[in-house]
MIKOL-240861 format. One record per residue (C-alpha): chain; x, y, z. Coordinates in steps of 0.25 Angstrom, whole numbers, plus 5000, padded with zeros to 4 digits. Example, Ala and Ser with C-alpha at 12.3 -4.5 7.8 and 13.67 -1.06 7.14 Angstrom:
MIKOL-240861
+-------+------+------+------+
! chain !    X !    Y !    Z !
+-------+------+------+------+
!     A ! 5049 ! 4982 ! 5031 !
!     A ! 5055 ! 4996 ! 5029 !
+-------+------+------+------+
END
This chain:
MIKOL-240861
+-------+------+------+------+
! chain !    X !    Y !    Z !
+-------+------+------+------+
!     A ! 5107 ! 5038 ! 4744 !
!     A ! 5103 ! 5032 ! 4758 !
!     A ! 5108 ! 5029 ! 4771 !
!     A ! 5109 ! 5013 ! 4775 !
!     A ! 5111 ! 5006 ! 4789 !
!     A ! 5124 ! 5005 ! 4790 !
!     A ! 5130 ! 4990 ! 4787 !
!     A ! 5117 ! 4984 ! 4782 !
!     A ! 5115 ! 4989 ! 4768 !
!     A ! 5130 ! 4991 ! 4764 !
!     A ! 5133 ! 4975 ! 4769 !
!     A ! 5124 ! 4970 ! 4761 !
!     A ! 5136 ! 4974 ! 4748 !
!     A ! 5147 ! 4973 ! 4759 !
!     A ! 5150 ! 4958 ! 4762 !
!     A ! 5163 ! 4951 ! 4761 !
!     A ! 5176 ! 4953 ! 4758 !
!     A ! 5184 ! 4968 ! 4753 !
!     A ! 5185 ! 4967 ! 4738 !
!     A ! 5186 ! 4976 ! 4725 !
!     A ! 5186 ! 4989 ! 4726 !
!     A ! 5179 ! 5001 ! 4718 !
!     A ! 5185 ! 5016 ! 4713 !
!     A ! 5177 ! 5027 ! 4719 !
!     A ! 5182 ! 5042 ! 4716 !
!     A ! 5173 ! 5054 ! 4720 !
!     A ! 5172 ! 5068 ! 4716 !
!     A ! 5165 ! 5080 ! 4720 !
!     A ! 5170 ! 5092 ! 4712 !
!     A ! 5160 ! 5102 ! 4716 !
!     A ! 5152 ! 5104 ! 4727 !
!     A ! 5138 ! 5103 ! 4717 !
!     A ! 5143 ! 5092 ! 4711 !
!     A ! 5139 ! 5078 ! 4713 !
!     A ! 5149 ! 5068 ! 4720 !
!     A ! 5154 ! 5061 ! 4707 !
!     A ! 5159 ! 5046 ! 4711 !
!     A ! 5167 ! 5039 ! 4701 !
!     A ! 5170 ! 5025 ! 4703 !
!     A ! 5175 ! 5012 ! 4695 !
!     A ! 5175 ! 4997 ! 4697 !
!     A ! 5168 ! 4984 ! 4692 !
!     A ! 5157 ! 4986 ! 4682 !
!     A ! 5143 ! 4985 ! 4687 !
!     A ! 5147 ! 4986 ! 4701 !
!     A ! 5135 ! 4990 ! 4709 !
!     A ! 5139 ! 5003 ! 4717 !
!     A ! 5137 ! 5010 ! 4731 !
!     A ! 5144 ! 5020 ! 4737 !
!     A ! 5145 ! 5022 ! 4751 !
!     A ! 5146 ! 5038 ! 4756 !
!     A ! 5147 ! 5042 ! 4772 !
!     A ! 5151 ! 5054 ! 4782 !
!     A ! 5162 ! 5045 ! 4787 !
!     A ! 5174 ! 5036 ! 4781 !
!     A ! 5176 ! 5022 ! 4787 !
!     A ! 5183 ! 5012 ! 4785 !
!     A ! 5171 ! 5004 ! 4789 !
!     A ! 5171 ! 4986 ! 4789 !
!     A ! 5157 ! 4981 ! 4784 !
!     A ! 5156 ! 4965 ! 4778 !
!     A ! 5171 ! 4965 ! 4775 !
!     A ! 5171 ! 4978 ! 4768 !
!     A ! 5180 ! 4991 ! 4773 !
!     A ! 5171 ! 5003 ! 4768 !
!     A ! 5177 ! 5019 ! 4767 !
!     A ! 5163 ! 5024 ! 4774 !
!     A ! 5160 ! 5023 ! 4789 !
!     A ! 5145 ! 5019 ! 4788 !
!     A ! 5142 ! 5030 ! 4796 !
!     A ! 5128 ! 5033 ! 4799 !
!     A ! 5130 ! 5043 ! 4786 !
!     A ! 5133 ! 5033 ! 4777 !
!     A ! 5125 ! 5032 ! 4764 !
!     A ! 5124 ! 5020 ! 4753 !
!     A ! 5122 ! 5025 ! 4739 !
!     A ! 5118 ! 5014 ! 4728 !
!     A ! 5122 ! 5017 ! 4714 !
!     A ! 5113 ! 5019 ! 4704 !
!     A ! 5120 ! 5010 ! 4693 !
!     A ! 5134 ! 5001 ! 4695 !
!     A ! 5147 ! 5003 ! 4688 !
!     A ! 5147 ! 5004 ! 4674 !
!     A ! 5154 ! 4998 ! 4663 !
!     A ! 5166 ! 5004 ! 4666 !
!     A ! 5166 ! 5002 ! 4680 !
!     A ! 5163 ! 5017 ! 4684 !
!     A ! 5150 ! 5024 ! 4690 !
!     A ! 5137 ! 5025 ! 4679 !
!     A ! 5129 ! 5033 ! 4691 !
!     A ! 5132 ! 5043 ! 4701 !
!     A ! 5130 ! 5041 ! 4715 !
!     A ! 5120 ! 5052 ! 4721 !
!     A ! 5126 ! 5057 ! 4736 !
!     A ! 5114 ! 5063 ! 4742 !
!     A ! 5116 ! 5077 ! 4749 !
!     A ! 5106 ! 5076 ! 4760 !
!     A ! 5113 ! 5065 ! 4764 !
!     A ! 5128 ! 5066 ! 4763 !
!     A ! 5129 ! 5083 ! 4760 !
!     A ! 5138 ! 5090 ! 4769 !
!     A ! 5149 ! 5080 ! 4773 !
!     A ! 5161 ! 5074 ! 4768 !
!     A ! 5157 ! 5058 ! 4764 !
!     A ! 5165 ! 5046 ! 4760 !
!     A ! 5159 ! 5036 ! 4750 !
!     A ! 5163 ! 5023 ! 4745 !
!     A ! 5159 ! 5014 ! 4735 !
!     A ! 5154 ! 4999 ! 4737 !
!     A ! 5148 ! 4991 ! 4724 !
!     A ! 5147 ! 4975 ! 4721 !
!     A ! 5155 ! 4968 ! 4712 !
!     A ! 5153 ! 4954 ! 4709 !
!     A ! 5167 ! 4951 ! 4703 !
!     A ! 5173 ! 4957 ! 4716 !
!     A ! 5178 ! 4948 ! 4727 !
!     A ! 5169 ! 4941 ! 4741 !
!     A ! 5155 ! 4950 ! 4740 !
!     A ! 5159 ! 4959 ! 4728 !
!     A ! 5158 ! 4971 ! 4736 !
!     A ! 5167 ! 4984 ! 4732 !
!     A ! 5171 ! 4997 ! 4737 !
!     A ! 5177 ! 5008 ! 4733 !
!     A ! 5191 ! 5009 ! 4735 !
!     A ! 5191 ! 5020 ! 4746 !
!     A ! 5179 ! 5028 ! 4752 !
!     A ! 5178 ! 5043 ! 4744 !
!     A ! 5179 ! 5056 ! 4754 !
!     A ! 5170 ! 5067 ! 4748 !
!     A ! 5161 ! 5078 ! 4752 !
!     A ! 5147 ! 5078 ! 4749 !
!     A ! 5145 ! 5089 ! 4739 !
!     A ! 5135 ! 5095 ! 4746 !
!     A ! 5145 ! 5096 ! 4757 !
!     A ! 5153 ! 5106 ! 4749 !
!     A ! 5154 ! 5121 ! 4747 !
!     A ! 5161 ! 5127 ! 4735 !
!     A ! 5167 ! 5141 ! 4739 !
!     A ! 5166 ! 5153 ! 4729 !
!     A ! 5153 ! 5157 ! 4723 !
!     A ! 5153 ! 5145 ! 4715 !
!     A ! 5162 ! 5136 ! 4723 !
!     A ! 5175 ! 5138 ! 4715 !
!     A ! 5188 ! 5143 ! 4718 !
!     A ! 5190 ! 5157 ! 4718 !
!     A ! 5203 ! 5166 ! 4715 !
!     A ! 5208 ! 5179 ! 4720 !
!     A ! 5195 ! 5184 ! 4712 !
!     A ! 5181 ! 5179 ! 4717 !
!     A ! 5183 ! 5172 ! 4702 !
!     A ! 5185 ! 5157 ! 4701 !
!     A ! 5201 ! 5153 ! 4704 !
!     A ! 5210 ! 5157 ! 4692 !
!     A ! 5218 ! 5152 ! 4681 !
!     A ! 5232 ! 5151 ! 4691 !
!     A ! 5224 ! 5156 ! 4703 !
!     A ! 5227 ! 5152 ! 4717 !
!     A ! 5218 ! 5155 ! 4729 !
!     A ! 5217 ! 5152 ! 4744 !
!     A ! 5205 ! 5142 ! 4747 !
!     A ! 5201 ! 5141 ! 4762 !
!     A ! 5198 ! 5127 ! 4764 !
!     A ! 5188 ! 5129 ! 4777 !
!     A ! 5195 ! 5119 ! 4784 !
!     A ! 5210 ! 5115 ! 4790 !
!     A ! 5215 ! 5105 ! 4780 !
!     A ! 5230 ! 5100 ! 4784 !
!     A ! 5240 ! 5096 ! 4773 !
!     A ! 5252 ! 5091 ! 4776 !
!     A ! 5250 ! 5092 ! 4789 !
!     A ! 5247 ! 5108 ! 4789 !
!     A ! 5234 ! 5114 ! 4791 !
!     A ! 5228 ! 5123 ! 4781 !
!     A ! 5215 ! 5129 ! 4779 !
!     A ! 5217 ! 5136 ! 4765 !
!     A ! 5224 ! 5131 ! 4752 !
!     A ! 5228 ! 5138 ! 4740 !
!     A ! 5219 ! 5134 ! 4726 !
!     A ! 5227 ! 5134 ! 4714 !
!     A ! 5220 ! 5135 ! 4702 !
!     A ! 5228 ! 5126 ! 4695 !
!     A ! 5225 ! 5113 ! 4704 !
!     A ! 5233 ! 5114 ! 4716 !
!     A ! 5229 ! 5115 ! 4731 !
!     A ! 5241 ! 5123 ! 4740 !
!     A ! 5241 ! 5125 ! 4755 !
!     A ! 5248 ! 5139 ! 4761 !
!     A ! 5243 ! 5151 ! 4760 !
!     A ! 5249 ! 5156 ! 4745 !
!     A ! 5252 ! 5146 ! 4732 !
!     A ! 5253 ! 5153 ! 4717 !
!     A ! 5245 ! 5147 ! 4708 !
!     A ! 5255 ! 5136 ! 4699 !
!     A ! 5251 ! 5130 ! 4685 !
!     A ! 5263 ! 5123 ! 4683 !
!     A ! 5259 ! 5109 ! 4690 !
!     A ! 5272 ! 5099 ! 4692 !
!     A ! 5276 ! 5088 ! 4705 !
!     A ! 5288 ! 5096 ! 4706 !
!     A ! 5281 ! 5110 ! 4707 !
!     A ! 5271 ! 5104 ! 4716 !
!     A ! 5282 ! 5098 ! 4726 !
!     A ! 5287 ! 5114 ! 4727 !
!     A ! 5273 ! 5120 ! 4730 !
!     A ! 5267 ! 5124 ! 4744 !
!     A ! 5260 ! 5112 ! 4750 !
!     A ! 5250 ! 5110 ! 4736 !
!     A ! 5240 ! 5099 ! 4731 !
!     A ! 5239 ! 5097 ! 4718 !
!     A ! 5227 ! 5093 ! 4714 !
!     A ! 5227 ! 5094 ! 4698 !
!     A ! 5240 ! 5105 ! 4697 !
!     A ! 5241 ! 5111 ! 4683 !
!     A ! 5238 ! 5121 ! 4675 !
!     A ! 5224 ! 5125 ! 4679 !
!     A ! 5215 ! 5136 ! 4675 !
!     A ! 5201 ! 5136 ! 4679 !
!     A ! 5200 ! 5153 ! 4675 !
!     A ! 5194 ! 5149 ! 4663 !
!     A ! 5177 ! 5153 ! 4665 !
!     A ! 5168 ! 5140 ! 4662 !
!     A ! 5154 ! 5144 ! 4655 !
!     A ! 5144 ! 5147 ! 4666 !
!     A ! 5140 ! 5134 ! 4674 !
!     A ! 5153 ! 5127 ! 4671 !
!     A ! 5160 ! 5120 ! 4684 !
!     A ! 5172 ! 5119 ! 4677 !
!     A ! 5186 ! 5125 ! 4677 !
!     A ! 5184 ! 5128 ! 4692 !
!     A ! 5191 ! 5126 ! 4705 !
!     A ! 5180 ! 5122 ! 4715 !
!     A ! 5180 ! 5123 ! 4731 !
!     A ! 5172 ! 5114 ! 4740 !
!     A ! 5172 ! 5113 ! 4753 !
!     A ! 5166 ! 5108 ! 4767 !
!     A ! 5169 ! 5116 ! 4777 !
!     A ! 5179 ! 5110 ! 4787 !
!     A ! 5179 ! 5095 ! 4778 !
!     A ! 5184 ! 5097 ! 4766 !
!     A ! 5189 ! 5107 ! 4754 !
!     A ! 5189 ! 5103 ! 4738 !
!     A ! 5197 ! 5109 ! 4729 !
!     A ! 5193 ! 5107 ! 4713 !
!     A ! 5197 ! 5110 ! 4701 !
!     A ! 5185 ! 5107 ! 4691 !
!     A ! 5187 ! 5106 ! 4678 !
!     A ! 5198 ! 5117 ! 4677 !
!     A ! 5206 ! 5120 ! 4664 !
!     A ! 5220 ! 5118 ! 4662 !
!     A ! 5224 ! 5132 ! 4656 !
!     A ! 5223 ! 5136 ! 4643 !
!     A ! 5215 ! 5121 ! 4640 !
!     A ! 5202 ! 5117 ! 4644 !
!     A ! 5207 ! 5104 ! 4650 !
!     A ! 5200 ! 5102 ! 4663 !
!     A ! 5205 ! 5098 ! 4677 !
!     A ! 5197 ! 5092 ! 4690 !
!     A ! 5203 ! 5089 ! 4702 !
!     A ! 5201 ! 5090 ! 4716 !
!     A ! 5207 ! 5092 ! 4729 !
!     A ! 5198 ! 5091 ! 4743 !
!     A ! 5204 ! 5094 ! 4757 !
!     A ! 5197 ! 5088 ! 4770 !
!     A ! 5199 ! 5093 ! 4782 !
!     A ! 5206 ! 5079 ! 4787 !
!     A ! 5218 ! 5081 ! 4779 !
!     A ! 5214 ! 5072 ! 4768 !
!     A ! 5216 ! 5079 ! 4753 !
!     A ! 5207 ! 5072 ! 4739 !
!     A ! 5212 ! 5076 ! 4726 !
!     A ! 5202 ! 5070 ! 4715 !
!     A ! 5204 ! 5074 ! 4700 !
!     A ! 5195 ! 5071 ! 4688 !
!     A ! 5200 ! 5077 ! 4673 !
!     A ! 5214 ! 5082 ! 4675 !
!     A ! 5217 ! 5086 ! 4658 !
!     A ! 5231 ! 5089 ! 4657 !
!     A ! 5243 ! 5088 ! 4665 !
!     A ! 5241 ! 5091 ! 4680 !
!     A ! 5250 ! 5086 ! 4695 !
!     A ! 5244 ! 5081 ! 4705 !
!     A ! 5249 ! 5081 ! 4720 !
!     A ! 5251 ! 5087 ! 4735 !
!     A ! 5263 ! 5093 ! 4740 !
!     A ! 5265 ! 5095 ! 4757 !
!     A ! 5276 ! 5105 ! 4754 !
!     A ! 5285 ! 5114 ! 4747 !
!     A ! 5296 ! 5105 ! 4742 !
!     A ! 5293 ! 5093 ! 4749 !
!     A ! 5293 ! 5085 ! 4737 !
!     A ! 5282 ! 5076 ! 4732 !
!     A ! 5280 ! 5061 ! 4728 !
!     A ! 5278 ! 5059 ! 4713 !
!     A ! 5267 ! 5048 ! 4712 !
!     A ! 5257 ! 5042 ! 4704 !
!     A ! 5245 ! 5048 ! 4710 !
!     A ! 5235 ! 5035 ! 4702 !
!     A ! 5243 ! 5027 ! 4708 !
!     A ! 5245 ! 5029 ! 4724 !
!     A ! 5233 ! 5022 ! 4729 !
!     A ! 5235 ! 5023 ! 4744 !
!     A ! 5249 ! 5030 ! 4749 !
!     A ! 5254 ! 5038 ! 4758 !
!     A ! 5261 ! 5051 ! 4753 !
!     A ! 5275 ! 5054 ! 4760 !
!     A ! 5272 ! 5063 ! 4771 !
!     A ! 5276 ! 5078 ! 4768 !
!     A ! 5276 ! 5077 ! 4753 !
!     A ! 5267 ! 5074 ! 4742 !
!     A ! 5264 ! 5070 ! 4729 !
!     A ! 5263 ! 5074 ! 4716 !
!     A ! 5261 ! 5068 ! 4702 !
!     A ! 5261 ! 5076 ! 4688 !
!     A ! 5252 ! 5072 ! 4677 !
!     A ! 5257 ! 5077 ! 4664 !
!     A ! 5246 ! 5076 ! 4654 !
!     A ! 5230 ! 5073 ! 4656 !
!     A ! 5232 ! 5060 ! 4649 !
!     A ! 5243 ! 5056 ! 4662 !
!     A ! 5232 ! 5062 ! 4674 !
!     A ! 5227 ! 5047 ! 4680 !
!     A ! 5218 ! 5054 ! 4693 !
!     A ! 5205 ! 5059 ! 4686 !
!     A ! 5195 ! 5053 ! 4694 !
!     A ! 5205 ! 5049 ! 4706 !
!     A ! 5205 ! 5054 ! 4721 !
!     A ! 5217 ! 5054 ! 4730 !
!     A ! 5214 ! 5055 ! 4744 !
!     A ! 5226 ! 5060 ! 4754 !
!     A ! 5223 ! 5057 ! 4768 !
!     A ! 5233 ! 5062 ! 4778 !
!     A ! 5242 ! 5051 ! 4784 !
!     A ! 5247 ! 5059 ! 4796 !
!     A ! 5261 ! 5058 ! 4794 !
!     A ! 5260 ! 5071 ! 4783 !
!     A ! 5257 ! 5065 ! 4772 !
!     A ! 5246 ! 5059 ! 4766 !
!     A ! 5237 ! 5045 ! 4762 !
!     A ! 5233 ! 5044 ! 4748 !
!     A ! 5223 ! 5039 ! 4743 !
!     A ! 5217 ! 5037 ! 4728 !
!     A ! 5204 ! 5035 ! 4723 !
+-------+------+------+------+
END
């Protein structure tokens, strides 16, 4: 990783006219991990991703970047291009000492020679993430912990502070409620639910539901397994990740990994990777407010009706479409929210 003069080593791939687009999706589950990219598009496909302190947009040689080009900004090559299957064959390495302690945005930029004018693409959208070096996990081990100094228990719900204000729907909070069974709840009491429907989730306290079902990360991994684990990360006063890793469904060993990170802006990302078996996925604003039935792999850019929500019900594993997708809600002002998925 290095820095580069702004505008001079970047142009030199970024000429002509806006053309095909890549898939980029980022994950961070855990504040030791390594940021895991995942991306798809033509085969071969020289790659480089873009990271900064600040977003753009941003106009350089008739290309709109995600990143600002701030004096920050960093140019990664990859090691390798896009395999056979379109998809990444090597990681990209974010050095710490450059980008640790800070929220980033990355974007990724490649040359195609079957696209369009100068056969350069970018990624469909710049990527929101914090640096993992950034993060604290709370608890001795950075997991969720119950009304025992244990790890949160099978149908366990427990107050998280969020060391920030966050405002949903237009209200400020600074605490949620953590269910163990994948659900977020603003207020300061929830009972933990297993039974995961859209119509139970339309009658419930302001909630998110990141990956709702019937969750039970009690069961104890062997020493120096991650897994079946509800993790907290946080940056004080930035941002405030929510994951479920790896966690069984009870009674099975089918796993679960979703996510849920709150910024301080407003904004709200929910990312999932394996969800086996059937799960519902959505937001409400409130109690009875009713909620929009949608097709979540579908909905590209929309707006969601203000003061409501959405929800959609996956009844089996083989019907979940989202592993490896991240829908972005940015709040549009008016009580509701832009969406955005990855």
């Amino acid at each position: 990783m290095k820095r580069l003069a702004i505008g001079v080593s970047l142009a030199m791939f970024c000429a002509g006219p806006a053309c095909a687009q890549l898939s980029l999706g980022c994950t961070t589950l855990r504040s030791s991990g390594a940021v895991t990219l995942t991306a798809s598009g033509s085969p071969g496909t020289p790659l480089w991703l873009l990271a900064d302190q600040a977003a753009g947009p941003t106009a350089l040689a008739g290309h709109v970047l995600g990143v600002a080009l701030s004096p920050a900004f960093v140019l990664i090559e990859s090691p390798a291009p896009l395999d056979a299957n379109g998809g990444l064959s090597a990681p990209f390495s974010l050095d710490a000492a450059v980008l640790s302690r800070t929220q980033i945005y990355l974007q990724l930029a490649g040359l195609d020679a079957t696209a369009p004018g100068d056969g350069v693409v970018l990624s469909n959208t710049e990527h929101r993430v914090v640096h993992p070096h950034a993060l604290t996990g709370l608890g001795a081990n950075g997991y969720m912990t119950g009304t025992s100094p244990a790890a949160l228990g099978n149908d366990e719900v427990s107050s998280l502070s969020l060391g920030m204000n966050f405002q949903y729907f237009g209200v400020d909070f600074t605490a949620v409620m953590v269910d163990s069974n994948g659900l977020v709840t603003f207020g300061s009491s929830a009972s933990s639910d297993p039974a995961a429907s859209s119509a139970s989730l339309a009658n419930k306290t302001a909630s998110i539901a990141v990956a709702w079902a019937d969750l039970d990360p009690s069961v104890l991994m062997p020493v120096g397994d991650n897994r079946n684990r509800i993790y907290v990360d946080q940056e004080s006063g930035q941002s405030c990740r929510i994951s479920w890793h790896q966690v069984q469904r009870s009674g099975s060993a089918a796993e679960t990994t979703a996510s849920c990170t709150l910024w301080a802006d407003g904004s709200i990302v929910l990312e999932w990777g394996v969800v086996d078996g059937p799960v519902t996925v959505g937001l409400n604003a409130l109690a009875g407010a009713g909620l929009s039935l949608v097709d979540i792999s579908a909905s590209g850019n929309n707006v969601l009706p203000s003061m409501s929500g959405f929800a959609e019900a996956f009844p089996s594993a083989a019907s979940f479409d989202l592993a490896g997708s991240i829908l972005s809600l940015h709040p549009d002002g008016l009580g509701g929210y832009w969406t955005r998925l990855n």
